[in-house]
N, C-alpha and C positions, 0 to 999 in steps of 0.2 A: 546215521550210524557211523556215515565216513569220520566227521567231525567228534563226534565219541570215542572215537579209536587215538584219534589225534591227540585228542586234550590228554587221555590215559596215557599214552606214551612220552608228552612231554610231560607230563606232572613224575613216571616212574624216571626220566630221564633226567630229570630236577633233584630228585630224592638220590640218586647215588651219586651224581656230581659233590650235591651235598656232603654226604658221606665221603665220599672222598676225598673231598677240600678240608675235612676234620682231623680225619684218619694222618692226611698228610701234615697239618699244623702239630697234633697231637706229638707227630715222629720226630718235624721239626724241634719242638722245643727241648724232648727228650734228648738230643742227639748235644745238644750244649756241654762245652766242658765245663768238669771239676771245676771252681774256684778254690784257689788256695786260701785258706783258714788262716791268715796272718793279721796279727792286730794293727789298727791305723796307730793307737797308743799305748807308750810303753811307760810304764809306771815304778820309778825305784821300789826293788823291796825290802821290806824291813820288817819288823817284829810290830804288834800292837802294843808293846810296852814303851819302846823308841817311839812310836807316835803319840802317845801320852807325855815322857818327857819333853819331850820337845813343842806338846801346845800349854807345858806348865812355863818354860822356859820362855816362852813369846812375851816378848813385851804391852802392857796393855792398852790400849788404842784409847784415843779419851773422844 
């Protein structure tokens, strides 16, 4: 019985470490800051019509 006792308390003693070690990863990752939203690439703007002229205007490659 003695050893019955044991094994149940280390196994409930196992299940909330676990839980624990979750709880705290879960907090962990949540607690990360913001990233700011800024693009790596910046792209001229212009109209779709200027990019039509301008791929009629290209010279053609042989």
């Amino acid at each position: 019985m003695h050893r019955l006792l044991a094994a149940a308390l280390t196994c409930v003693a196992a299940a909330i470490l676990a839980v624990g070690a979750a709880v705290g990863v879960v907090s962990l990752l949540s607690a990360t800051p913001e990233q700011p939203n800024v693009p790596l690439v910046y792209f001229p703007e212009h109209s779709p019509e200027e990019a039509r002229s301008s791929d009629a205007a290209a010279p053609a490659e042989e």
